[in-house]
C-alpha positions in Angstrom: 104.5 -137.6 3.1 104.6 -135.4 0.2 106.2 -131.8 1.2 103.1 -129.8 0.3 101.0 -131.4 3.5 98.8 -129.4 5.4 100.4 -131.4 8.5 103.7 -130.7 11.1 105.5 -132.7 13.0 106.5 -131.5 16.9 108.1 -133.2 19.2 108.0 -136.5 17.0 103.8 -136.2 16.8 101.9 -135.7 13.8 99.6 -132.5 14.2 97.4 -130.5 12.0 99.2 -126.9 13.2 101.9 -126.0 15.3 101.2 -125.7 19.0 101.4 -122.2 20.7 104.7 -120.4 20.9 105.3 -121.9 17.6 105.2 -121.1 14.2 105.9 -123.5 10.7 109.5 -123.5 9.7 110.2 -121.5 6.6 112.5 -123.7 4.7 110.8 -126.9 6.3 107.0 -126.2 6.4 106.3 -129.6 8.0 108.5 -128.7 11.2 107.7 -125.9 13.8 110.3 -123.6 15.4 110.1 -122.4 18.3 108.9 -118.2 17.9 110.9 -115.3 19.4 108.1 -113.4 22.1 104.8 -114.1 20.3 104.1 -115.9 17.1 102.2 -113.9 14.4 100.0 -115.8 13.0 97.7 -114.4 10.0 94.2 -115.5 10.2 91.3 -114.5 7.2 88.2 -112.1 7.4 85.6 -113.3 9.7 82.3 -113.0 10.9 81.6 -113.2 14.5 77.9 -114.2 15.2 78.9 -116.6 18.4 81.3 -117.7 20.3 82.3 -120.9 18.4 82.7 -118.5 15.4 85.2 -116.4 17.8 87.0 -119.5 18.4 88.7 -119.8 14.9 90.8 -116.4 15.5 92.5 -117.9 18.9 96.0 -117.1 18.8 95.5 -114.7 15.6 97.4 -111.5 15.8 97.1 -110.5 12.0 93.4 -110.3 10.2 94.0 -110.4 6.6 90.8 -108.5 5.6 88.2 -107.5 8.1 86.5 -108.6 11.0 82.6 -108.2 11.3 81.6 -108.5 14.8 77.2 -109.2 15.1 76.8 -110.8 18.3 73.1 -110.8 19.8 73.0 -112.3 23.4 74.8 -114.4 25.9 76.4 -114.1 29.0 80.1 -112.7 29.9 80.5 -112.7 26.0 83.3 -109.8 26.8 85.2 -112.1 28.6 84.9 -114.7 26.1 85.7 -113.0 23.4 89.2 -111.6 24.8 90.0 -115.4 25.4 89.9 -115.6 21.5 90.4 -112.1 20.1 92.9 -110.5 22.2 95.7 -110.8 20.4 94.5 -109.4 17.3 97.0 -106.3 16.5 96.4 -105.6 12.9 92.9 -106.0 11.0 93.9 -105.0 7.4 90.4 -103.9 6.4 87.4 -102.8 8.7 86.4 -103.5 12.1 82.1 -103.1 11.9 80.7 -104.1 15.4 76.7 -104.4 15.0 73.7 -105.4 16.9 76.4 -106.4 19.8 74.1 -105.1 22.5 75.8 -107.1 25.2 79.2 -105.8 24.6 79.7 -102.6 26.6 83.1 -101.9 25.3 85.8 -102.6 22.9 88.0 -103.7 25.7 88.3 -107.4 24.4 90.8 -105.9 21.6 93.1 -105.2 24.1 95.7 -105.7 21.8 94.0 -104.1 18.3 96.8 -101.1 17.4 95.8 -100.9 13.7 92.8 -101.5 11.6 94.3 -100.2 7.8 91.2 -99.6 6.0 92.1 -101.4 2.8 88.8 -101.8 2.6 86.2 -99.8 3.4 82.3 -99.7 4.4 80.6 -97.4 2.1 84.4 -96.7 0.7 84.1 -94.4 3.9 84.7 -96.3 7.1 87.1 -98.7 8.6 
């Protein structure tokens, strides 16, 4: 396999990403080491319109832009969304949380300590 692969290999398996409690090797990016408390792991700017889209940022603790949160209905979507989102500490841009109705409070970022503002809505908000 060539050394720029997308793939890892853990515990002698062939996998698209390392598994939980890991994180790629830097001098060996095709073998995982094993991470000292939690794993950062940087994830891009997202929109959140379901709960599938929420999916993608499981694990993420780092949001390398912002995160645009516009979900409409559904049931225990609080709950839900903490399963996948809380373990985001750092959103590098804006946090914008609209037309989320059935979200009474913020509490499934239980683990948001930062949001930077590098960018900004109306170059006013974060």
């Amino acid at each position: 396999l060539p050394s720029d692969t997308h793939f890892v290999i853990h515990g002698g398996e062939c996998m698209l990403d390392c598994p939980s409690g890991f994180m790629r090797n830097e001098t060996n990016r095709m073998l995982c080491t094993a991470c000292n408390g939690l794993c950062d792991k940087v994830c891009p700017s997202t929109v959140i319109d379901n709960v599938d889209a929420a999916q993608s940022l499981k694990d993420c603790t780092f949001i390398e832009g912002n995160l645009d949160i516009n979900i409409r209905r559904g049931n225990n979507i609080a709950s839900e969304l903490e399963t996948f989102m809380g373990l985001i500490e750092t959103v590098t841009g804006y946090v914008k949380i609209r037309h989320s109705h059935a979200l009474g409070s913020l509490s499934f970022l239980k683990s948001l300590r930062y949001i930077n503002g590098q960018e900004l809505i109306e170059n006013m908000y974060s």
